[in-house]
N, C-alpha and C positions, 0 to 999 in steps of 0.2 A: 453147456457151460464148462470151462475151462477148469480142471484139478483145483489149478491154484485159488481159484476163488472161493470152492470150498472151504481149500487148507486157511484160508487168514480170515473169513469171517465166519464172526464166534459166535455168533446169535443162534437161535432154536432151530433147529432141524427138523421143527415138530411138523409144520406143512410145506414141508417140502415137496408131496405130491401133489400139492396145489399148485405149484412154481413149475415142475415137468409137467401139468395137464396144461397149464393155459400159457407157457412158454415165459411167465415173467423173473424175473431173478427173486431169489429167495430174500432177501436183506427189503425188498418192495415188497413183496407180500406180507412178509411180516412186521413193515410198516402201515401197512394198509390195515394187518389185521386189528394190529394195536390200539390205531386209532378211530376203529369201527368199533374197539369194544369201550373204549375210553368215553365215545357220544354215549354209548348206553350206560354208562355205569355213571355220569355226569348228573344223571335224571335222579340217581339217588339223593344228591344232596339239593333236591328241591322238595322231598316227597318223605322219606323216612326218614333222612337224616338232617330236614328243617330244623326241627326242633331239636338236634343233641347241643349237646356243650362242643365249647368250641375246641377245646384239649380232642375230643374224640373226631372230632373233624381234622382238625389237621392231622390228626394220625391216618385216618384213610386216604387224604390227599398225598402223604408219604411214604405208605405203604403202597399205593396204588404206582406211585410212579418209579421206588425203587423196584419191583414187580418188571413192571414196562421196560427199564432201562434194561436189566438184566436177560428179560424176553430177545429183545432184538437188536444186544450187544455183547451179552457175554460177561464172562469175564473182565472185558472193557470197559466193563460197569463200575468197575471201581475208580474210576476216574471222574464220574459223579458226584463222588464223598469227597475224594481228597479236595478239590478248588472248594468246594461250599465250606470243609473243615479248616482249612488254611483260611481262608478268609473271615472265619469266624474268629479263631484266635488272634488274627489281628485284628479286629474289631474290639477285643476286650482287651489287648494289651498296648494299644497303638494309642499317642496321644490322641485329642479330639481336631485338632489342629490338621494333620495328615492325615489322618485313616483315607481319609478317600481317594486322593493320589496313591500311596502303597499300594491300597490293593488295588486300586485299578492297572499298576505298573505290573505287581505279581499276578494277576490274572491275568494279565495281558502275556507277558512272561510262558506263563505254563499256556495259557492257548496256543500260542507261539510253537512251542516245542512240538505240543501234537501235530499243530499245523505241516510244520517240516518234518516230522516221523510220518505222515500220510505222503506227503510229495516224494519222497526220496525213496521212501519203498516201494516196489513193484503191485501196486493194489488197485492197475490200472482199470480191473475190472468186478474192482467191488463199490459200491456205490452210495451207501448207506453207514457210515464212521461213526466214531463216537465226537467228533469234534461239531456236529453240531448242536446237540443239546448242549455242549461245553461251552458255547457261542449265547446259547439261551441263559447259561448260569454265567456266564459273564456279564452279562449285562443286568440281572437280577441283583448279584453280591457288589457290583460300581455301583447301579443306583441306588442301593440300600444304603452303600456306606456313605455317597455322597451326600444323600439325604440325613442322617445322623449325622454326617459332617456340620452341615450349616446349622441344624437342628439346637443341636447339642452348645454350638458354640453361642448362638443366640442367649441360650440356656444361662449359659457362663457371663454372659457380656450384660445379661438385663434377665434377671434371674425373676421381676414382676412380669414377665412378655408369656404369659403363660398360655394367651388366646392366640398369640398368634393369627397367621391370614392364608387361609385353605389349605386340606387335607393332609400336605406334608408336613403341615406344622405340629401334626397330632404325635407324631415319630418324634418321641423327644428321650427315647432309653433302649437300649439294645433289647434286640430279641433274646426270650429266652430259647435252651438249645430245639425244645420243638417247634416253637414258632420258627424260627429261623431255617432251620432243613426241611419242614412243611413248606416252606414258601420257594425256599432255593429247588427241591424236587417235584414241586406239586406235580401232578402228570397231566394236567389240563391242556397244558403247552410248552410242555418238556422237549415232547420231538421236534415241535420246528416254528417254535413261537405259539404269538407275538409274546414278547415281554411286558409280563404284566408288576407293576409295583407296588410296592409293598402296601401304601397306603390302600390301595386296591383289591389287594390279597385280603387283607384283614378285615375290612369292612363285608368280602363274600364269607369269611370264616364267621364273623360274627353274624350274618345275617340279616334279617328283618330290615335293613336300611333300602332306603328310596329315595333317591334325590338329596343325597345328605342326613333324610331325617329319620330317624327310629321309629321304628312303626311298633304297631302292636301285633304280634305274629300272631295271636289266639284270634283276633277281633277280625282284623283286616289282611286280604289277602295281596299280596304284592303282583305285578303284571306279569303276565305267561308270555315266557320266550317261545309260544311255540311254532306259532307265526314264524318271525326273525330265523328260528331252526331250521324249518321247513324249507326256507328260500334258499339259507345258505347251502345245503347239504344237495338239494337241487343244482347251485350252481355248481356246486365243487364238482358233481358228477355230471354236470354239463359242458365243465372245462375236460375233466380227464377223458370226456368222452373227443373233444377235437384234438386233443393232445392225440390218442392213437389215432386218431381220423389220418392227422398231417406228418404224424411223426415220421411215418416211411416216406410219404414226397417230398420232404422237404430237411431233409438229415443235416445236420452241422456237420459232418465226413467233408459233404464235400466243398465245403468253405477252404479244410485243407490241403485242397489240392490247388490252391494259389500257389503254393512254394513250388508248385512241380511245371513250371514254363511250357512243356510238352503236354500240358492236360489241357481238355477242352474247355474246364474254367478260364484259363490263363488265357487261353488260345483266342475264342468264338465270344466268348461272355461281353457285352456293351457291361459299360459303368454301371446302367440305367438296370438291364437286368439282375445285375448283382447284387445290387441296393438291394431291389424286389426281392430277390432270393433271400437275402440277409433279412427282411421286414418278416417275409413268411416263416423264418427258420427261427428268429427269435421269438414270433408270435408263438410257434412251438413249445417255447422254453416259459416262456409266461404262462400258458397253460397248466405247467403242470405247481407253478407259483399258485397260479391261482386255486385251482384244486386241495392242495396241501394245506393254505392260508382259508379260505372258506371253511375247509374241515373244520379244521383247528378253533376258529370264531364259534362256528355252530356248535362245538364241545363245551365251550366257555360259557355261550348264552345258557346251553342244554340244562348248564348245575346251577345259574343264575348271575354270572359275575357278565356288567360287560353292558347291564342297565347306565342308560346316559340320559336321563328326564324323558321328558313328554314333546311331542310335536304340540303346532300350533290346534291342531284342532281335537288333542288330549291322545293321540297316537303314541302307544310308549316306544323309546328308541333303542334297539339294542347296538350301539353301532360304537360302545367306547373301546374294546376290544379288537376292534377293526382294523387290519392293520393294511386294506387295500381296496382302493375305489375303483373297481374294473373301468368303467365307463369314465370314470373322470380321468384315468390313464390311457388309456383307448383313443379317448377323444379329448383332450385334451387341447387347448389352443396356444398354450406356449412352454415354455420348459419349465417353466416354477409352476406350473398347474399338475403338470405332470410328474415333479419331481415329488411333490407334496401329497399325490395319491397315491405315490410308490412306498410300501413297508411305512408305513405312517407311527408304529411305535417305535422303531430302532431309530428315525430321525426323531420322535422326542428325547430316547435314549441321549444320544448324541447332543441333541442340543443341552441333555443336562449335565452329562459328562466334559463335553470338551467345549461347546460354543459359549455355553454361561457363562464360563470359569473366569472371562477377564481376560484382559491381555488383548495386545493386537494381533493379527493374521487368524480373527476364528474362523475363518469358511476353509482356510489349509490344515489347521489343526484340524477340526472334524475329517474333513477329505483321508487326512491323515491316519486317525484313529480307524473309521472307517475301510478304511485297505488294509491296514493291518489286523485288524479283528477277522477279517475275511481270510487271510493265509497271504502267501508270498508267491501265488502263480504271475506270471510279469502283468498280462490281462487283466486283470484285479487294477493293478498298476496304471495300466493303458485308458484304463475305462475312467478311473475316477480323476487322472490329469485332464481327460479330455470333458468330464462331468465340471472341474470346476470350471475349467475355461467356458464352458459352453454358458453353466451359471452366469457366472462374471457380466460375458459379452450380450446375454439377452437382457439381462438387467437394464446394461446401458443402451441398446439397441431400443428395448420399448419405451426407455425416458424418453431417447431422440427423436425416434420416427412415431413411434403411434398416434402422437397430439396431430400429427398432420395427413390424418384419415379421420378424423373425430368428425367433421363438419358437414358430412352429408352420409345418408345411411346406404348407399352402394360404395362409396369410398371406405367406410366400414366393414362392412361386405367383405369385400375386395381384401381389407389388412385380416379380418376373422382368417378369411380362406387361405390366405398366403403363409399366416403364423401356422395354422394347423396343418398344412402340407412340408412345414420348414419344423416343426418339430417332430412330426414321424422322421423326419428324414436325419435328423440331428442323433436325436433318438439311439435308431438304427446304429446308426456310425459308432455314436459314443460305446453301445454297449456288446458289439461284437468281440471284441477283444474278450471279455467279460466271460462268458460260453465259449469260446477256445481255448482260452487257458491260456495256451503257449506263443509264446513270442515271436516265433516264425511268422506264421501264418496270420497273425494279428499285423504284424507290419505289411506282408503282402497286403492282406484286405486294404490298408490303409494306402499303402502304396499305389492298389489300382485307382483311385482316386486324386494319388499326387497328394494326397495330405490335403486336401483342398481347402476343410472345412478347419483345420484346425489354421489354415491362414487367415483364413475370413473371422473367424473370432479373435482372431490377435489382433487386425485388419480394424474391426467393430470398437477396438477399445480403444482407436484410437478418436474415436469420432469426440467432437466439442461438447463437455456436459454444458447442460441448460441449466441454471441457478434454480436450486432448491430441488433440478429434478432426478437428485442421483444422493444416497443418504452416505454418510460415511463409511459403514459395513457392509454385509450382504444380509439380504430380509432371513429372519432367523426358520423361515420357510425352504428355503435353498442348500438344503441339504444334498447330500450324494444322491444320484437317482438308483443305485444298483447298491445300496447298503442293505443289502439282503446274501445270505448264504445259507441259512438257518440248519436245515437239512440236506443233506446228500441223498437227497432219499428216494428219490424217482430219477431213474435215469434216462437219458434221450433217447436211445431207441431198445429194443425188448432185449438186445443182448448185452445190457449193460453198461454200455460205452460211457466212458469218464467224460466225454464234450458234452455241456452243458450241465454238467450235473448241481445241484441243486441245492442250498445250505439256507432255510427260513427261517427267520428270525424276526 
């Protein structure tokens, strides 16, 4: 590992000989450590600290996570405090009218800055920043205030509306300042998601609830995540385990080596192999999604937050804190199936920040907000113009054609297999750009292809809508499919390398 990697990240040097025995960088180990110790310490607030007040719970939720930040950030940790502290103060001095546009403008603002403080300086081989947990408290401090936004003005406008209609309606007064940095630093899912809301927060702070209702903590016992735990923590180390499996065969390196005309990518590679190479090398990068996001869920259930009711045959569900359906992204049979199993909180985020809001062009605004919350690599850029298009054109592509397979079950068949082979494949395309970063090499890829598919969905839109079978907007399901960055925190291969790297949210 290179001097300079040392010299710029500021995290603990405490296991360090853990990172020279088993060859992984230190900034991943001591994300690893943290949130191995974060699952264990998660169990307390099911077991001793059931029953405290809720003042002394959110203090170990705060302490716990300013601890954690400082662990495996440094000094960098105070970048923590400042966006949650600014945005508090607007919250208390900000009409009720605006609060939630300002701060989501100065949040966005100061993510921004780190964002391009990380790009522009040489920290090609550190992996692990502070911009993402900043990415988690951005989206924590918008929806809080947006929620007090609508809240509050109800509040104003029909001062008798007191019941209101579901859980954000109960958010009707600023937090006080411990509630408020409890929530904004809790450490449950500081490092890389999912974002969890406040109405959410509060109800695990306060405890005993189940399905909305108050229980009797002394009497009756509430259901055990330990199930739900078990699987998740399974799969997470099921993922990281093919993550190193494929990470050396199949390295995003040499995706670029397109720019270099003289390389055997450029040279020998069929379109067809490329694709495949790009399928296996992003399944790669998903892996270690998945691992990180698993964790993260199984930590959430581990202290209790994250219960979502009962199956039909009285199964409890822990799946609200979920922020990703392997299998229903995996296998998937068209882009909104698969867009919708992808970071499943940061697209309600988004739908409450930018698609609710009113206005025409929501699916560009989201696209929008979305790219920018993520930084200003071009890739970023490349991915989500190609994410909304691709949106857009399957929308209209399944009003058109799918009615004309309906009428016999191999012509059925026939449309299943062909949508799930056309969405790996869209897929792919869309999100290479995404794990490169860089604009060279993002256009090569695209290039080898001729742009192909970004014709064909320009191509698809232009087809005849069928009356009633295409709705005004886009389904509020159709979100970005790579609005995720959360963490940086696993890098793509053991020597750290910045392609691919990784921001959960």
């Amino acid at each position: 590992m290179s001097s300079a990697y040392y010299d710029y990240y500021d995290g603990s040097k405490l296991f360090l000989f853990i990172s020279n025995r088993i060859g992984l960088p230190i900034d991943l180990v001591n994300f690893l450590v943290a949130q191995v110790a974060a699952l264990c310490l998660a169990r307390l607030f099911r077991k001793p600290l059931r029953l405290a007040s809720p003042e002394f719970r959110h203090s170990v939720c705060l302490v716990i996570g300013l601890l954690m930040g400082y662990f495996c950030f440094g000094k960098q940790a105070v970048h923590l405090s400042i966006l949650p502290m600014l945005s508090f103060i607007l919250l208390k001095t900000l009409p009720h009218r605006i609060m939630g546009n300002v701060i989501l403008t100065t949040s966005m603002l100061y993510l921004s800055c780190l964002h391009l403080h990380r790009q522009l300086y040489h920290t090609a081989n550190y992996s692990l920043d502070i911009t993402g947990p900043l990415m988690v408290i951005t989206q924590r401090v918008t929806s809080l205030a947006y929620l007090l936004q609508d809240n509050l003005l109800k509040k104003e406008l029909n001062c008798n509306n007191a019941k209101g209609d579901g859980p954000a309606a109960k958010v009707d007064k600023i937090p006080s300042p411990l509630e408020y940095f409890a929530y904004t630093l809790a450490f449950q899912t500081l490092m890389c998601g999912p974002v969890v809301f406040y109405s959410d927060y509060i109800k695990f702070i306060e405890s005993g609830r189940v399905d909305g209702v108050v229980k009797d903590k002394s009497n009756e016992s509430e259901p055990s995540p330990r199930r739900a735990v078990l699987y998740k923590v399974v799969g997470s180390v099921a993922a990281a385990v093919l993550y190193l499996t494929l990470a050396q065969k199949y390295p995003l390196t040499v995706l670029e080596e397109l720019t270099d005309p003289t390389s055997e990518v450029s040279r020998s590679w069929s379109a067809v192999y490329l694709l495949w190479y790009a399928y296996l090398s992003t399944l790669v990068v998903r892996c270690k999604y998945y691992h990180a996001w698993l964790l993260s869920e199984a930590i959430c259930n581990n202290c209790g937050m994250g219960f979502n009711g009962y199956e039909a045959d009285g199964t409890p569900k822990w799946d609200k804190m979920s922020n990703i359906d392997v299998f229903g992204f995996e296998f998937a049979g068209n882009f909104r199936t698969a867009v919708s199993s992808w970071n499943r909180n940061t697209n309600t985020w988004l739908r409450s920040v930018a698609y609710a809001r009113g206005g025409g062009a929501s699916t560009a605004r989201v696209y929008a907000l979305s790219a920018l919350w993520h930084g200003f690599h071009p890739g970023y850029y490349l991915t989500f113009f190609a994410g909304g298009l691709f949106t857009v054109a399957a929308k209209k592509v399944r009003a058109v054609i799918r009615p004309m397979f309906l009428d016999s079950r191999p012509k059925k068949l026939f449309y299943d297999s062909l949508t799930f082979i056309t969405t790996r494949v869209a897929m792919t395309y869309a999100t290479v750009p995404f794990v490169l970063l860089h604009l060279a090499p993002s256009l090569a890829f695209y290039g080898k292809f001729f742009y192909s598919l970004h014709f064909i969905a320009l191509g698809a839109l232009l087809l005849p809508s069928k009356s009633g079978s295409m709705s005004s907007s886009t389904s509020t399901h159709e979100l970005p499919p790579m609005s995720s960055k959360g963490n940086k925190d696993l890098p793509t291969d053991t020597n750290g390398d910045l392609n691919g790297k990784l921001k959960m949210s």
